[in-house]
C-alpha positions as CSV (number, residue, x, y, z in Angstrom):
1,X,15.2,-6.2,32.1
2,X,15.1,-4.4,28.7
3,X,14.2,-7.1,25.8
4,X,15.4,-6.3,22.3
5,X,12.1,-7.3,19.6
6,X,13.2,-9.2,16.7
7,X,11.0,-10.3,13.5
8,X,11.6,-12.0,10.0
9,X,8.4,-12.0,8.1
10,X,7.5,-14.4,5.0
11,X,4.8,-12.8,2.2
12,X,3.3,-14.8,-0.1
13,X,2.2,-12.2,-3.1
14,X,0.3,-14.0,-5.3
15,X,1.4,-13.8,-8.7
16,X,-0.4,-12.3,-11.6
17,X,-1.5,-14.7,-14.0
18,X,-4.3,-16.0,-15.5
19,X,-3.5,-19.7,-15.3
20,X,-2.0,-21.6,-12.1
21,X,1.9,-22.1,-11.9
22,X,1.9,-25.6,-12.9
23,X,-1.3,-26.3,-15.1
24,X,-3.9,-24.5,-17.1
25,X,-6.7,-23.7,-14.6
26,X,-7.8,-20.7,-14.2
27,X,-6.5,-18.1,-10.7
28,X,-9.8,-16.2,-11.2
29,X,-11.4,-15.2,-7.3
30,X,-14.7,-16.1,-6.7
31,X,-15.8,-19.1,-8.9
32,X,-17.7,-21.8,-7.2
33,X,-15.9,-24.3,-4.9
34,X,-13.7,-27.0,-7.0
35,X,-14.7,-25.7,-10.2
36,X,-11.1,-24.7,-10.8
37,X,-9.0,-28.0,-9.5
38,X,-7.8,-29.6,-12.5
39,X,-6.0,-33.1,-12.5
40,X,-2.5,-31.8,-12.5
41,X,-3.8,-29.6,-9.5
42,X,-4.7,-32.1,-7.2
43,X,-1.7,-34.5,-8.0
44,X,-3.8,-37.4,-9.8
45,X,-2.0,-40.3,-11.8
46,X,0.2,-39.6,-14.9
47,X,-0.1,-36.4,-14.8
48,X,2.7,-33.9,-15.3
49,X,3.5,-30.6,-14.3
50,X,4.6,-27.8,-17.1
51,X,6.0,-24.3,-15.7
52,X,3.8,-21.6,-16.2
53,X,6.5,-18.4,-18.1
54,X,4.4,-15.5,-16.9
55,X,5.3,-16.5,-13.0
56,X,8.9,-17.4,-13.8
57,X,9.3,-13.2,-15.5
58,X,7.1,-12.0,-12.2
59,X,9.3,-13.0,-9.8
60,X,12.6,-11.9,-12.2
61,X,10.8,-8.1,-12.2
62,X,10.4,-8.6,-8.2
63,X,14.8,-9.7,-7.9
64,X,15.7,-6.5,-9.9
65,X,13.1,-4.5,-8.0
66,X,15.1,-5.7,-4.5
67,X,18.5,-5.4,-6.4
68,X,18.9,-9.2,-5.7
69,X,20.3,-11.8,-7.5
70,X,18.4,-14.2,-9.9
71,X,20.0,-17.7,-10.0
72,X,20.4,-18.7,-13.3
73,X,19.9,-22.0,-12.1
74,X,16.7,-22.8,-9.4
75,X,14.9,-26.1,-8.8
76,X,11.9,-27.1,-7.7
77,X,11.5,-29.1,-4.6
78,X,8.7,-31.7,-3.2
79,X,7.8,-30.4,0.5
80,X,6.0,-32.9,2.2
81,X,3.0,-32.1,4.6
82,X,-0.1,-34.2,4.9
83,X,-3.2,-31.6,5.3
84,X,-6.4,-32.1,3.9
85,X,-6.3,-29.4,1.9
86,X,-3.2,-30.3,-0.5
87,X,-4.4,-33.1,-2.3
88,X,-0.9,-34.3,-3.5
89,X,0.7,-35.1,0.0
90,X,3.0,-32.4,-0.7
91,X,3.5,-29.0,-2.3
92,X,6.2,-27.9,-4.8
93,X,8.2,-25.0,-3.8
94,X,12.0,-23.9,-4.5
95,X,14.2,-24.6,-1.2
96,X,18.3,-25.0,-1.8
97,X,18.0,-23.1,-5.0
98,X,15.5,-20.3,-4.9
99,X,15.1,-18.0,-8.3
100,X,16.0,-14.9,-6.4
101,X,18.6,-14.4,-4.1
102,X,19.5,-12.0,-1.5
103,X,18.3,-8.5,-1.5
104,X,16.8,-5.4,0.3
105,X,14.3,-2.5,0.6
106,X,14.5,0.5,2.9
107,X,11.7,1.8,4.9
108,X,10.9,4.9,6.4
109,X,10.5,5.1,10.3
110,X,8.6,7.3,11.9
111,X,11.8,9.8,13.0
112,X,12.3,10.3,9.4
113,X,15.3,8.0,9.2
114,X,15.4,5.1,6.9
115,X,16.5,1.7,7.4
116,X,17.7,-0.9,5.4
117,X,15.7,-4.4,5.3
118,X,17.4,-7.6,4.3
119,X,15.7,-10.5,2.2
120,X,17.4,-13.8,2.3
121,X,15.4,-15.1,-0.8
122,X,12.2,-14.7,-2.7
123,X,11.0,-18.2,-4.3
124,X,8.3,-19.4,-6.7
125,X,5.8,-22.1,-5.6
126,X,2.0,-23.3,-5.3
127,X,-0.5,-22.2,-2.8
128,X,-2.8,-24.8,-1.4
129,X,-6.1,-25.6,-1.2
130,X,-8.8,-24.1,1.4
131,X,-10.2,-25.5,4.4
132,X,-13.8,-24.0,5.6
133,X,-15.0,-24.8,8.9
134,X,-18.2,-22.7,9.2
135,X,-21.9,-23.7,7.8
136,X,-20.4,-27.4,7.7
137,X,-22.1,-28.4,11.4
138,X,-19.3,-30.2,13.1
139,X,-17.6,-30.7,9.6
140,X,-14.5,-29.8,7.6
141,X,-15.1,-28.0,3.6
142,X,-12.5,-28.7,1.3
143,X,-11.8,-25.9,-1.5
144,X,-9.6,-26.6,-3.7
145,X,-9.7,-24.0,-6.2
146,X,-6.3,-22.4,-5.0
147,X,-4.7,-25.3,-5.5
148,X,-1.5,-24.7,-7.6
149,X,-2.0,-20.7,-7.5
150,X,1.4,-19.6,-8.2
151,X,2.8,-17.5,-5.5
152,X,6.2,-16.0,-4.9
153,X,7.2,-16.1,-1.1
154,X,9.4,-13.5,0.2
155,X,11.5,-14.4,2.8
156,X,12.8,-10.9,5.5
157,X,16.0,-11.4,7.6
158,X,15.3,-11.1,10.7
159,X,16.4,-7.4,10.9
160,X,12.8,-5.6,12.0
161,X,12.9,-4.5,15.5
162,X,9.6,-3.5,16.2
163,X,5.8,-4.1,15.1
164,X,6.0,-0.5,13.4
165,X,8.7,-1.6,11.3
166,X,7.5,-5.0,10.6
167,X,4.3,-3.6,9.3
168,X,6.1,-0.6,7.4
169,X,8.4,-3.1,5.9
170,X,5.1,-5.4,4.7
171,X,3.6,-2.1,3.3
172,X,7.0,-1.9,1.5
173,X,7.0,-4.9,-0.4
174,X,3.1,-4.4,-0.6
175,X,4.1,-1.4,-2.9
176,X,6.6,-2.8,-5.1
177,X,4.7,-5.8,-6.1
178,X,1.8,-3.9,-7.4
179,X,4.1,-1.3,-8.3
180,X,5.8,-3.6,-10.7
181,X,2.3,-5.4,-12.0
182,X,3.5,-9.0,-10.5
183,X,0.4,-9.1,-8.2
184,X,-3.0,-7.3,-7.2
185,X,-1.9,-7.2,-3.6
186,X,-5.5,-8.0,-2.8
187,X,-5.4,-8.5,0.9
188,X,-9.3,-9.5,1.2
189,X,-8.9,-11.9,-1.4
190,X,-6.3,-13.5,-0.2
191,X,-3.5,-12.1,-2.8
192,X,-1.3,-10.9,-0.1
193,X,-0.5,-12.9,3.6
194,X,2.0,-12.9,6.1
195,X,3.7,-14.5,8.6
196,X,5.6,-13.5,11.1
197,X,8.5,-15.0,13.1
198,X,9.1,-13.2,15.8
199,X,11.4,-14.0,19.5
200,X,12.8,-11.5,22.2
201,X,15.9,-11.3,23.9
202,X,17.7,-9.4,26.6
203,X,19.3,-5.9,25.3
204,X,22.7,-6.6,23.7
205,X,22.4,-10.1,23.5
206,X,24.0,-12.0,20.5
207,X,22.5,-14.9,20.3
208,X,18.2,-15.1,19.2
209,X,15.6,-16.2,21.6
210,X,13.2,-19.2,20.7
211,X,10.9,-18.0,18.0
212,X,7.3,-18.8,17.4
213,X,5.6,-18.1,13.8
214,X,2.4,-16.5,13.5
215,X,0.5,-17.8,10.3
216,X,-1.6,-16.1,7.9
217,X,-2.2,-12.4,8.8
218,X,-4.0,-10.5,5.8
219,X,-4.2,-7.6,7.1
220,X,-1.2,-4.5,8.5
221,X,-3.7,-3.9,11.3
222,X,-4.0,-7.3,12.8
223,X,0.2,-8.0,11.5
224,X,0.9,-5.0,14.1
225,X,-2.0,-6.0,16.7
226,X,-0.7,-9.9,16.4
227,X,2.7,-8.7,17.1
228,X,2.5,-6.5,19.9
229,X,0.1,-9.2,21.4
230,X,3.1,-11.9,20.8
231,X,5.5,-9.7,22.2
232,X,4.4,-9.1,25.3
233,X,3.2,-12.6,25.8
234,X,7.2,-13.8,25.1
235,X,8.4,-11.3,27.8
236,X,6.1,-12.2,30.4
237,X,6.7,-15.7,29.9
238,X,10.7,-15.4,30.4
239,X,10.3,-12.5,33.3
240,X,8.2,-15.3,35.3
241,X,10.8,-17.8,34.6
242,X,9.4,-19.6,32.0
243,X,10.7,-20.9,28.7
244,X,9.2,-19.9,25.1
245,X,8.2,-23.0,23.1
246,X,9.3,-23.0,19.8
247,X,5.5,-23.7,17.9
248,X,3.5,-22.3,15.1
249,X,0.5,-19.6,16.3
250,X,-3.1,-18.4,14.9
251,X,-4.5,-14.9,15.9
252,X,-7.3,-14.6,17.0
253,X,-9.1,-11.6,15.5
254,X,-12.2,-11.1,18.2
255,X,-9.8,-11.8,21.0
256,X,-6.8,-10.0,20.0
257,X,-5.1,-13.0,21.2
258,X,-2.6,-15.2,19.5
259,X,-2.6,-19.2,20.0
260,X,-1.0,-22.3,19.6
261,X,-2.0,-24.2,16.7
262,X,0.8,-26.5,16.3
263,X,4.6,-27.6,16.8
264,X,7.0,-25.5,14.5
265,X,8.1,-27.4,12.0
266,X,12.0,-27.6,10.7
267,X,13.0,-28.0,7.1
268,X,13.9,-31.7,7.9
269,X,10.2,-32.5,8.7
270,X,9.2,-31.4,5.5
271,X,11.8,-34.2,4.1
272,X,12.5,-31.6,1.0
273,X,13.7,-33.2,-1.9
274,X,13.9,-32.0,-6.0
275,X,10.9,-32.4,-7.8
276,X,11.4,-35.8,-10.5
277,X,8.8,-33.8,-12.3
278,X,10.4,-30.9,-13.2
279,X,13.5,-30.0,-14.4
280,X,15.7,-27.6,-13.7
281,X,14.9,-23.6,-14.3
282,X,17.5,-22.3,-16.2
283,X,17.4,-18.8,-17.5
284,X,19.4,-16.8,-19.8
285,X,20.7,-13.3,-19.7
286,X,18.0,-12.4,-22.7
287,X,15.4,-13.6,-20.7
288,X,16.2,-11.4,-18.1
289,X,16.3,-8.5,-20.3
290,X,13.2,-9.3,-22.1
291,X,11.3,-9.7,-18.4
292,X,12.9,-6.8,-16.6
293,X,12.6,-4.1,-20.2
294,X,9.4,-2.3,-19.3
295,X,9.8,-2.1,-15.6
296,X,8.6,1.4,-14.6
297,X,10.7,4.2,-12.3
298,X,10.8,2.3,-8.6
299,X,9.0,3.9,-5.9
300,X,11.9,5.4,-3.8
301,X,13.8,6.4,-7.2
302,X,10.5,8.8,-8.3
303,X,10.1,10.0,-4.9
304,X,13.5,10.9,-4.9
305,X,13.1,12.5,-8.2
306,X,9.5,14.1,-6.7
307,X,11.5,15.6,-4.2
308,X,14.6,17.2,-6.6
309,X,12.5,18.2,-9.0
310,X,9.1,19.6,-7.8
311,X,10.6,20.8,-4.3
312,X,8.5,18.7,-2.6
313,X,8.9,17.4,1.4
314,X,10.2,13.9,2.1
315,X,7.0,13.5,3.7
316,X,4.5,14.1,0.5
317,X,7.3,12.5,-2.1
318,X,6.2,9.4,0.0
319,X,2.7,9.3,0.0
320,X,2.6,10.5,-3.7
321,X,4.3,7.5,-4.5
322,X,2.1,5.1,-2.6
323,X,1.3,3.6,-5.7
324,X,2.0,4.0,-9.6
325,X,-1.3,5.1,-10.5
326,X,-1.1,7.9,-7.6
327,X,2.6,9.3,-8.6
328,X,1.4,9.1,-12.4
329,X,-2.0,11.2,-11.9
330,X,0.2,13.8,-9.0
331,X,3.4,13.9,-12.2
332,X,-0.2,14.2,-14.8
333,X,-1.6,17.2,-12.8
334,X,1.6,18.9,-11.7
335,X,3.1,19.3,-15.0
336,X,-0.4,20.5,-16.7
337,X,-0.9,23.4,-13.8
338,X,2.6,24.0,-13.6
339,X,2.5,24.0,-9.5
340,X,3.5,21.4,-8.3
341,X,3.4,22.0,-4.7
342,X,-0.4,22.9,-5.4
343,X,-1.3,19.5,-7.3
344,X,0.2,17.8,-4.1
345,X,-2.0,19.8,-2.1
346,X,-5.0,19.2,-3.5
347,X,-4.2,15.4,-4.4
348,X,-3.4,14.5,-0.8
349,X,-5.9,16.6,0.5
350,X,-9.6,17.3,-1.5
351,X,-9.0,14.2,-3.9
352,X,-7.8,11.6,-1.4
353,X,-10.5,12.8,1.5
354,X,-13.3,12.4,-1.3
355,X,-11.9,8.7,-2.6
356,X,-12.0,7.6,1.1
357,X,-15.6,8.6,1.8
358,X,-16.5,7.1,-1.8
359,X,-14.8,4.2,-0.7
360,X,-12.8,4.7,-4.0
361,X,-9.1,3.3,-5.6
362,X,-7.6,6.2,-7.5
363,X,-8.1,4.1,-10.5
364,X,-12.1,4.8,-10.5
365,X,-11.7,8.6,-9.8
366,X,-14.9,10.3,-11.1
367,X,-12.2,13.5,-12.0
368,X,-9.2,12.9,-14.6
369,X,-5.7,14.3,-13.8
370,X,-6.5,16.4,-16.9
371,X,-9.8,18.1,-15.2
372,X,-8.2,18.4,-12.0
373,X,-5.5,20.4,-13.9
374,X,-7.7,22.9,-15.3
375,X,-9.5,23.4,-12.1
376,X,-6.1,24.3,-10.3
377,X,-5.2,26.7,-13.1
378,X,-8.2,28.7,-12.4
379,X,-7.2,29.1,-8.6
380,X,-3.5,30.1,-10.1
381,X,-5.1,32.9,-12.2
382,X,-7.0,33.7,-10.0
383,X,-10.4,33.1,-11.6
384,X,-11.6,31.9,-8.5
385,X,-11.0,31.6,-5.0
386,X,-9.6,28.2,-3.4
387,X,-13.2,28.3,-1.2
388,X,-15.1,28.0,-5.0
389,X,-13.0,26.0,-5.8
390,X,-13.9,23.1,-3.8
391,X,-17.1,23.9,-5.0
392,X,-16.1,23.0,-8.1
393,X,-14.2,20.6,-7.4
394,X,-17.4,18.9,-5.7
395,X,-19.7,19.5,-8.7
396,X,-16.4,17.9,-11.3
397,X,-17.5,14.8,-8.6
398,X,-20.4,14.7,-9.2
399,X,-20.2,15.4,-12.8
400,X,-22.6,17.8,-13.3
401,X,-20.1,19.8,-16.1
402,X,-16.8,18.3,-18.1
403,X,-14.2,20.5,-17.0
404,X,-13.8,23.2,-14.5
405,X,-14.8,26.3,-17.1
406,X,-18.3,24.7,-17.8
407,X,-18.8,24.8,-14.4
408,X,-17.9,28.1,-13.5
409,X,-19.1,29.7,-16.0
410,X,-22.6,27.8,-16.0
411,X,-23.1,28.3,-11.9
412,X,-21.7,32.4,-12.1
413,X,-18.3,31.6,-9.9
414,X,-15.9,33.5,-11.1
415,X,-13.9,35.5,-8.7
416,X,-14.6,39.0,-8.2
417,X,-11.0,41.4,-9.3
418,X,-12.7,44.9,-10.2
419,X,-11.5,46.9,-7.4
420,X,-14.3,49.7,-7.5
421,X,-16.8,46.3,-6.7
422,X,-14.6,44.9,-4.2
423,X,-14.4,48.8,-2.5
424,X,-18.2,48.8,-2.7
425,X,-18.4,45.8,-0.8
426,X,-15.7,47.1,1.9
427,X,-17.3,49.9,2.3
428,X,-20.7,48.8,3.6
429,X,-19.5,46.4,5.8
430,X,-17.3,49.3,7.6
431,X,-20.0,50.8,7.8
432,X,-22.6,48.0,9.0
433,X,-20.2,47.0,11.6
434,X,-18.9,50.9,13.7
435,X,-18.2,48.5,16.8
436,X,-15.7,46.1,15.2
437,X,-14.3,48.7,13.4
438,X,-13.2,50.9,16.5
439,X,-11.7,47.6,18.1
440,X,-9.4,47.2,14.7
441,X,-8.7,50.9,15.2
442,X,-7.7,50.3,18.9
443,X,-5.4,47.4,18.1
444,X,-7.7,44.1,18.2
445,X,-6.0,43.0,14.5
446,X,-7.8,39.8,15.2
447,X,-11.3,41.5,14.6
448,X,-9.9,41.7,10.8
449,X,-10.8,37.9,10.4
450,X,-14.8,38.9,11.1
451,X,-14.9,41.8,8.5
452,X,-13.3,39.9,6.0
453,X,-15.7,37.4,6.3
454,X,-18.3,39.9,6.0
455,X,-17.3,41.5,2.8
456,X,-16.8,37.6,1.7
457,X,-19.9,36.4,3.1
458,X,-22.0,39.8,1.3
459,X,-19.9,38.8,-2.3
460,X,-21.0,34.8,-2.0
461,X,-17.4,34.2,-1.8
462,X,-16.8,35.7,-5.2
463,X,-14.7,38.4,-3.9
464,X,-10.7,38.1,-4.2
465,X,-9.4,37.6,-0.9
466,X,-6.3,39.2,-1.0
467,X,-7.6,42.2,-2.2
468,X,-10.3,42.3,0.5
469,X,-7.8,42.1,3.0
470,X,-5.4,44.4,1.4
471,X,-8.7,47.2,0.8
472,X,-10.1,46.7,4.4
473,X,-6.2,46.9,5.9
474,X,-6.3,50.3,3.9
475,X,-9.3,52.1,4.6
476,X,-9.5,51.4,8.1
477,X,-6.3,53.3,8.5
478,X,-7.8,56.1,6.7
């Protein structure tokens, strides 16, 4: 029987502030277990929650980024769990009334099409604390420090059909909240998790299959490997006759396994009610304005723009606009050089292969948009060759000059024009090479690729190419 894949996935970005949602500790990573739990964190008597602003305009910037709509009315909601790590006995999150409404993204598949993703709702609330159960021989640690970390969940229909588009869909939203500056998007830190719901069905069915919920992925490799896994578990239990039970799931890294680690929960376990502690959110249309003003160009507007302006492929407009600091340094480099299709070239190709073996971010590029510039105008004028220039290129890495100039002029690269030189060169490789030169004459063109090289190889790669090949095409007709 075919089985139709469907998936809904919840992220929770965690929002970029310097003090927790609801109190005044600090959200910096790394400090000390429980130094940053204060008493309105962990729930302790007469104490009182206060909102924290700079959450509230994140997740407005993330509502107009989705086109969604922002209640100008939310409340804040007591959900009631009992784990060790939440303190309180419950955690307070936005359920009835979230803060943004519905909305969507559109991701690329992999035939070129794009598709349109629903979100039901994207909510503010606080994360909990940590549990560790390693180094504690046979015992539970407690850490408490995210405790009240403001995150904003983001809540997919269930309109993803595959693990490819469930994890291009998490990349999606992984985009827009850096994009937009809410969140760091840190996936090792813990700044960006999913989980996914996910159920199968026969083909053409209306009605969804039982769903189970894989918790806390941090990473698109083990979202897609936790999924496929999932999947096929699901359809081998219905084709031997079995029934899916409805439950929440782990996965299981070193096994590439998921499983169970406890009964799903509804929203009537969680015995929501609003929070007696907090009054209602209510925001004005000013407010909007004021959160939403400096909200750059959105990714798939610039690409679009990327594409109708430079003449560049769907395919590079995309990556270019992986991130804000990557479409800013490509729109930096392209307008100085004044070749676009060149800046792309060289920024998805030399600069990006050099910041993944330096284990590098963009961000901490040893070479500035502005140096890269000037080393792609030399290529343009033909100052040197595009084989010197990745020597160049290599030494602007390693910062042994400050722009492309210093270097060539300091290490003698600059291309070789004068066509009496070039001739020179031509010349005594013809007549090094008699063998290879009769094989041209008796129709082996491919034998022009090994004199080339010769007269290349004899100039130290100074020499122009084209006029090489132009020079040896002409006197071996001679």
């Amino acid at each position: 029987m075919p089985w139709e894949i469907v998936i809904g996935l919840e992220i929770h970005a965690q929002l970029a502030t310097q003090s927790k949602i609801f109190s005044g500790a600090s959200t910096a990573f790394g400090a000390p277990p429980n130094t940053q739990a204060c008493a309105v964190d962990l729930g302790l008597p007469g104490v009182l929650p206060v909102l924290n602003e700079q959450a509230v305009r994140c997740a407005i910037r993330f509502g107009r980024a989705i086109q969604a709509e922002i209640a100008p009315r939310s409340i804040f909601a007591r959900k009631n769990y009992f784990y060790p790590d939440l303190p309180k006995g419950y955690q307070i999150s936005q359920y009835e009334l979230p803060i943004v409404g519905k909305g969507q993204v559109h991701i690329l598949l992999a035939d070129g099409t794009r598709k349109r993703i629903g979100i039901t709702r994207a909510h503010l609330e606080e994360d909990a604390g940590k549990s560790l159960h390693e180094d504690f021989h046979g015992y539970t640690g407690i850490d408490l420090n995210r405790a009240g970390t403001p995150l904003l969940e983001i809540v997919s229909e269930p309109d993803l059909r595959s693990p490819e588009e469930a994890v291009a869909y998490a990349r999606k939203i992984h985009q827009i909240v850096r994009w937009i500056g809410i969140s760091d998007g840190n996936m090792q830190e813990g700044s960006f998790r999913m989980d996914a719901n996910v159920s199968v069905r026969p083909q053409g069915a209306e009605t969804f299959g039982t769903r189970t919920e894989i918790k806390n992925l941090n990473s698109f490799r083990f979202l897609e490997r936790a999924l496929r896994f999932e999947v096929d578990r699901q359809i081998d239990v219905l084709e031997r006759g079995g029934q899916v039970v409805q439950e929440t799931r782990l996965y299981d890294v070193d096994r590439d396994q998921t499983r169970p680690m406890r009964t799903k929960e509804e929203a009537n376990d969680y015995r929501y009610f609003p929070d007696p502690d907090l009054l209602p959110l209510v925001l004005e249309e000013e407010q909007i304005a004021r959160a939403t003003a400096d909200l750059p160009e959105l990714p798939d507007v610039k690409a679009a723009r990327f594409r109708d302006q430079y003449g560049l492929s769907d395919y590079d407009a995309n990556l270019l606009t992986s991130s804000l600091a990557m479409a800013d340094y490509f729109e930096a480099v392209a307008q100085a050089c004044d070749n676009p299709k060149l800046a792309a070239n060289w920024l998805l190709g030399e600069v990006s292969a050099a910041l993944n073996k330096a284990d590098l971010d963009l961000e901490q590029a040893p070479i500035s948009a502005e140096q890269l510039a000037g080393l792609l105008q030399r290529i343009e004028d033909g100052t040197i060759s595009n084989k010197i220039a990745k020597q160049v290129f290599e030494a602007l890495w390693r910062g042994e000059g400050p722009t492309a100039d210093a270097i060539i002029e300091a290490q003698g690269l600059k291309q070789i024009t004068d066509r009496d030189a070039i001739s020179a060169l031509v010349d005594a490789v013809i007549a090094q090479h008699p063998a290879q030169v009769a094989q041209y004459r008796a129709g082996k063109e491919k034998v022009l690729g090994f004199l080339v090289g010769q007269v290349m190889k004899a100039s130290r790669g100074k020499a122009n190419p084209q006029q090489v090949n132009a020079l040896l095409r002409e006197k071996l007709k001679a």
